[in-house]
MIDOSE-1310 file (N, C-alpha, C; in nm, 2 decimals, decimal comma, always signed):
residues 130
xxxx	-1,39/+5,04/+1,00/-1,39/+5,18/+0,99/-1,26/+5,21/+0,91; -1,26/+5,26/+0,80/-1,13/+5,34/+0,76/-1,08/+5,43/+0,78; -0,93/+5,47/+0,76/-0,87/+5,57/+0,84/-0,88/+5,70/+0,73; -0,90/+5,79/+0,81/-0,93/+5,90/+0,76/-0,76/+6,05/+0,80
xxxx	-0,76/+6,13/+0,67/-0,65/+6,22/+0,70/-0,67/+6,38/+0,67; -0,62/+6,42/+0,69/-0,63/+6,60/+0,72/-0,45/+6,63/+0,67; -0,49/+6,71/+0,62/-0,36/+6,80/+0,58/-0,28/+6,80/+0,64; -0,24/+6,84/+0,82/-0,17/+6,88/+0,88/-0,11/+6,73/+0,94
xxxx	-0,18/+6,58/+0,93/-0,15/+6,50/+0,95/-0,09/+6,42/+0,82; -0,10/+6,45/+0,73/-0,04/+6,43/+0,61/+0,11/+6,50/+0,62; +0,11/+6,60/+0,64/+0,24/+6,68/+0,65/+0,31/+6,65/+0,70; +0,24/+6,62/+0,82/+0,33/+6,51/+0,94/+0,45/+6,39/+0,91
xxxx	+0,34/+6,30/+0,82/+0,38/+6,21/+0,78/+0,45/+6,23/+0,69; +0,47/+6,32/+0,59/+0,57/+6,37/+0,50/+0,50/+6,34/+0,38; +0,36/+6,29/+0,36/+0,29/+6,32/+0,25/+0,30/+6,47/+0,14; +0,32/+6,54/+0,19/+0,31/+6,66/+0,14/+0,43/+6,77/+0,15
xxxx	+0,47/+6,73/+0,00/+0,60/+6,77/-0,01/+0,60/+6,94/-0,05; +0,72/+7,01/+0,04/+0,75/+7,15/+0,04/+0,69/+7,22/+0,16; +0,64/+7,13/+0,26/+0,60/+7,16/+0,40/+0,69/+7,06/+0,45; +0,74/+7,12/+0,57/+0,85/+7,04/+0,70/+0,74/+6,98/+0,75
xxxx	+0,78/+6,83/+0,80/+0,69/+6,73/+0,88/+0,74/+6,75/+1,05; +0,75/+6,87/+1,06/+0,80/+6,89/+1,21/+0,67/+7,02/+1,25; +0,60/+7,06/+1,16/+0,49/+7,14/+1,22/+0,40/+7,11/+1,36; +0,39/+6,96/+1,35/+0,28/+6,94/+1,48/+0,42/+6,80/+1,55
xxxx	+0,39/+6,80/+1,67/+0,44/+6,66/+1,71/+0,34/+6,55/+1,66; +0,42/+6,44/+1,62/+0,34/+6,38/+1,57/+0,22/+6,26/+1,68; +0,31/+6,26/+1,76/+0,20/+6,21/+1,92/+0,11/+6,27/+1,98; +0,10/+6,39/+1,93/-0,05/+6,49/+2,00/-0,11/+6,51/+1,83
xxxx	-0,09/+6,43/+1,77/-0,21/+6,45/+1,65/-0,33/+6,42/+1,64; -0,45/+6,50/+1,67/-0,57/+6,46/+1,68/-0,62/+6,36/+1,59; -0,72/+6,29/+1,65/-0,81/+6,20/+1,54/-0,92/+6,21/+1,66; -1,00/+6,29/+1,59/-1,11/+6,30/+1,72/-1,19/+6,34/+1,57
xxxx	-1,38/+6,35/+1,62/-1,47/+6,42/+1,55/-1,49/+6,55/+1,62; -1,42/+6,55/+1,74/-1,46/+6,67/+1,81/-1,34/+6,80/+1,74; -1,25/+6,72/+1,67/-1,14/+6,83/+1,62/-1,19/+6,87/+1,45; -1,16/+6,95/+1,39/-1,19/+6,95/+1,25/-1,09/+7,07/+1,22
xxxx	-1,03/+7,01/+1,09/-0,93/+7,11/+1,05/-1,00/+7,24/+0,93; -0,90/+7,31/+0,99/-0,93/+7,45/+0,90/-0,83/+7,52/+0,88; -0,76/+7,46/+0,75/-0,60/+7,53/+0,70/-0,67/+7,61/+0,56; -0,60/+7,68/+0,53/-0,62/+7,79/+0,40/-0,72/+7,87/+0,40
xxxx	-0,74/+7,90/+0,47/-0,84/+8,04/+0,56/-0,77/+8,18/+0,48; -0,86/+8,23/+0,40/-0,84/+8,35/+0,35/-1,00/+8,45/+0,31; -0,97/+8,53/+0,39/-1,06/+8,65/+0,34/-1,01/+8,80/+0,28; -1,10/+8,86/+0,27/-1,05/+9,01/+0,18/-1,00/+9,09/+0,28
xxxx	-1,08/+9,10/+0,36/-1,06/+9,19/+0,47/-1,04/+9,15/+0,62; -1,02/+9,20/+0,71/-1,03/+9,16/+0,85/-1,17/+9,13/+0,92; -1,26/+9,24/+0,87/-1,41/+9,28/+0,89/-1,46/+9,09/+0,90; -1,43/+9,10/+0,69/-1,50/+8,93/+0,66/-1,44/+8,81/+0,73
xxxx	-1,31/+8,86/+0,76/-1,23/+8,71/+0,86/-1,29/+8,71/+1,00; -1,34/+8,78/+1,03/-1,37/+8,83/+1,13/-1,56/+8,72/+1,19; -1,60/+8,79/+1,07/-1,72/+8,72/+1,03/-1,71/+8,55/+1,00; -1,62/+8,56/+0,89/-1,65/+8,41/+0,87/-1,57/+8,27/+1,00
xxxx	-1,49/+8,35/+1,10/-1,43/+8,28/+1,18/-1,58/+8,27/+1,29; -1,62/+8,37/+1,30/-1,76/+8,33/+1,40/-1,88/+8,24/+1,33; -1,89/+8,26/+1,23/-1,97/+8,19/+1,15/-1,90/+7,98/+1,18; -1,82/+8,00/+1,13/-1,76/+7,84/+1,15/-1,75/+7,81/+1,26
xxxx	-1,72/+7,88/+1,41/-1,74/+7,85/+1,50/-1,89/+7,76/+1,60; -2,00/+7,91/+1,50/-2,14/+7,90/+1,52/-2,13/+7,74/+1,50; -2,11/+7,71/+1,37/-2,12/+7,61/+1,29/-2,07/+7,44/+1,36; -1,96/+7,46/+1,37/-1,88/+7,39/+1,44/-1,95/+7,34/+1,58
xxxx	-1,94/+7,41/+1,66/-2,00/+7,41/+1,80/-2,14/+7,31/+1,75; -2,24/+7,35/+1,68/-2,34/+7,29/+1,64/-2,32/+7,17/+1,59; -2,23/+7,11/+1,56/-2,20/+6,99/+1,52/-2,10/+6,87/+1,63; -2,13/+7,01/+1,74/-2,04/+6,92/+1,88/-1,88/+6,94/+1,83
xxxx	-1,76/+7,03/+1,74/-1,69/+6,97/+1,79/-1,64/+7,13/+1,87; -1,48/+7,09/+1,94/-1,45/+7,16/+2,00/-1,33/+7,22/+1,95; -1,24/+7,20/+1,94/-1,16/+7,23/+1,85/-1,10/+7,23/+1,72; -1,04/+7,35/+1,64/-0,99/+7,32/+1,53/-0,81/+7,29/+1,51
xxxx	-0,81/+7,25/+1,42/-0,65/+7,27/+1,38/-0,64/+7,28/+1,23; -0,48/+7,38/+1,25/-0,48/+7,41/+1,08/-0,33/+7,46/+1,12; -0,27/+7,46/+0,95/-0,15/+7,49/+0,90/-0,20/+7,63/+0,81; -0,15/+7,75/+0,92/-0,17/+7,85/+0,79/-0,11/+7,99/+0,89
xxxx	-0,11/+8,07/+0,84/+0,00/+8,17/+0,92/+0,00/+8,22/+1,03; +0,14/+8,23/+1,07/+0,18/+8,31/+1,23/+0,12/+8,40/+1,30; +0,03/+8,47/+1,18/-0,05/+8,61/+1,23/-0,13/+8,53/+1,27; -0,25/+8,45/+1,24/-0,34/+8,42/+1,26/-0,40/+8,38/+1,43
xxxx	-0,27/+8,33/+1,52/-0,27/+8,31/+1,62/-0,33/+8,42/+1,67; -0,28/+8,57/+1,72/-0,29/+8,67/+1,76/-0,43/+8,72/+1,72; -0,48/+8,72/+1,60/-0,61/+8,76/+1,58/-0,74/+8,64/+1,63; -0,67/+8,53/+1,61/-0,77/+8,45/+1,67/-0,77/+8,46/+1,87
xxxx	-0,69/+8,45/+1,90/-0,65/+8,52/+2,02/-0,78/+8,61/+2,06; -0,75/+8,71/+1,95/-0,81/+8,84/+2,03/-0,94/+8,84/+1,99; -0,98/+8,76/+1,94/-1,14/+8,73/+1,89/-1,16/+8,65/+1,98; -1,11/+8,60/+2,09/-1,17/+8,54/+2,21/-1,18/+8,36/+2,19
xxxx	-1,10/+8,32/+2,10/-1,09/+8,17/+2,05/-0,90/+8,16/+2,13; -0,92/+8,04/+2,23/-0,79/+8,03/+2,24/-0,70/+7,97/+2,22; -0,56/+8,03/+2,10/-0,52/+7,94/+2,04/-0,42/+7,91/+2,03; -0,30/+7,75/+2,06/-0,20/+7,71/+2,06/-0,11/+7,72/+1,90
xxxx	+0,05/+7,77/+1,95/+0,09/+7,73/+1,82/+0,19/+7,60/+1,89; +0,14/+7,49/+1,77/+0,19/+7,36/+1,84/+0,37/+7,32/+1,78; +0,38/+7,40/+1,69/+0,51/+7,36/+1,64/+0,58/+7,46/+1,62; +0,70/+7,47/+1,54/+0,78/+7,56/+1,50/+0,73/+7,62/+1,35
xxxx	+0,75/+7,76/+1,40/+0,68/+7,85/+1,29/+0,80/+7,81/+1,12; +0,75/+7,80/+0,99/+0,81/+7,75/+0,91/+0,79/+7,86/+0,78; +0,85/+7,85/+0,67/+0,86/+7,95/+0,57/+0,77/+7,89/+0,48; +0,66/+7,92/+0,43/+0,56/+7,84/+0,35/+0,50/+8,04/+0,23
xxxx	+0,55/+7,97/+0,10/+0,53/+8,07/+0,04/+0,54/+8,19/+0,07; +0,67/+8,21/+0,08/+0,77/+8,34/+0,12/+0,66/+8,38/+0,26; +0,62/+8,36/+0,38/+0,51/+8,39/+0,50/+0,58/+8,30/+0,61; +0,59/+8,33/+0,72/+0,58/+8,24/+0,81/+0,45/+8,18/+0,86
xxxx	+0,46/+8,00/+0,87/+0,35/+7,97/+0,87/+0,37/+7,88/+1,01; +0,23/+7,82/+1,05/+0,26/+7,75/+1,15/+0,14/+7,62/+1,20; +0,14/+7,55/+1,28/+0,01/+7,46/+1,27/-0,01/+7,52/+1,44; -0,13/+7,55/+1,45/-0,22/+7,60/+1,51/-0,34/+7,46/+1,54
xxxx	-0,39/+7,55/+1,70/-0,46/+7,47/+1,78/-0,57/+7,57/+1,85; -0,69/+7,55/+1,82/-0,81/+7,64/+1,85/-0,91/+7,57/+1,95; -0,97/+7,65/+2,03/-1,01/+7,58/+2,12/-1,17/+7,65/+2,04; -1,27/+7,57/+2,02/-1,38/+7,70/+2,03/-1,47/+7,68/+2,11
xxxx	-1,60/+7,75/+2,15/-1,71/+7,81/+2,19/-1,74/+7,93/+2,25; -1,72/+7,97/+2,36/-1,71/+8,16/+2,36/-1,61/+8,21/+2,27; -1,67/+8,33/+2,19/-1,61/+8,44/+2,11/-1,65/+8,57/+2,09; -1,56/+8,63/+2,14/-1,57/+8,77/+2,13/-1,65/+8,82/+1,99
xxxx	-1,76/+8,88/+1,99/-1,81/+8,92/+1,85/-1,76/+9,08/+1,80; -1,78/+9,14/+1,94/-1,73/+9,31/+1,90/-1,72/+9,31/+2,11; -1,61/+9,42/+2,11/-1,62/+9,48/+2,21/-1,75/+9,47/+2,33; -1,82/+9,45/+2,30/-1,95/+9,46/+2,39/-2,01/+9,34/+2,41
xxxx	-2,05/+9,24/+2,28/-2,13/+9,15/+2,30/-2,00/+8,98/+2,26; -2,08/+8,91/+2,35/-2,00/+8,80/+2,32/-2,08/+8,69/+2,27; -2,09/+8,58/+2,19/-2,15/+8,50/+2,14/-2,13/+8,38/+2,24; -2,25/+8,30/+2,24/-2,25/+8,22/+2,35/-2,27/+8,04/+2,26
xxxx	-2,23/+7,93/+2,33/-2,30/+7,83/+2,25/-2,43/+7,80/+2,23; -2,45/+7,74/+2,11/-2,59/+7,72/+2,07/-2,67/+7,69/+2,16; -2,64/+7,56/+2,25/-2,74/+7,52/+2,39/-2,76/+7,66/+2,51; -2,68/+7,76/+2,50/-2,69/+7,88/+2,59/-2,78/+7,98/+2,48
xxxx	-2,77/+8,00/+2,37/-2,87/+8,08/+2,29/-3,01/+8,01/+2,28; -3,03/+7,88/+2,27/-3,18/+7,83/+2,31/-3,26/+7,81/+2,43; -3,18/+7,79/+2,52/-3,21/+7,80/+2,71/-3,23/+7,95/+2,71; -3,24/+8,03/+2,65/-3,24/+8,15/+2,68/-3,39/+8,18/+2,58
xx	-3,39/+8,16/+2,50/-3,51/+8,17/+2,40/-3,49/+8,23/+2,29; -3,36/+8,26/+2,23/-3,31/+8,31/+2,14/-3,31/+8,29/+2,02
């Protein structure tokens, strides 16, 4: 089997020059299938970040894994937070294209969709008949 790498594990290792390799510790670096990274996450609005963070979740979960990780900004904690994903910042927040940036740790399956309704895993939306 060959070894496979992710951005935030690259940075680590100091592959990837103009990012600090102190973002993640490098001994809790995942290599799992159940993790999958998702750095450079940008949408137009909140509405569509909003959307496409449940969408990948959907997505994700259906693929069995559980967690994501990524290198991409400090805000991003707080909104993933509040969308009901709960999320670690694993390192020290760093200056990446004038932003503070940071590597992040997402747990997914329940997610707040709107105030009222919550999205459930795929095996809880089919046991249900949905």
């Amino acid at each position: 089997m060959s070894e496979f790498s992710y951005m935030v594990r690259d940075t680590v290792f100091g592959r990837l020059p103009g990012i600090p390799a102190d973002i993640f510790p490098e001994a809790d670096l995942p290599s799992s299938s159940l993790v999958w990274e998702m750095s450079y996450v940008e949408a137009k609005d909140r509405a569509s970040m909003e959307l496409m963070f449940h969408a990948a979740n959907e997505y994700l979960t259906d693929v069995g894994a559980t967690h994501t990780i990524a290198f991409t900004r400090l805000s991003f904690k707080g909104i993933l937070d509040r969308l009901g994903y709960p999320t670690e910042q694993c390192g020290p927040a760093v200056q990446y294209s004038g932003k503070p940036y940071c590597a992040l740790f997402t747990e997914l399956g329940l997610a707040r969709q709107n105030s009222e309704e919550m999205l459930s895993t795929p095996s809880d939306r089919l046991s249900k008949g949905a």
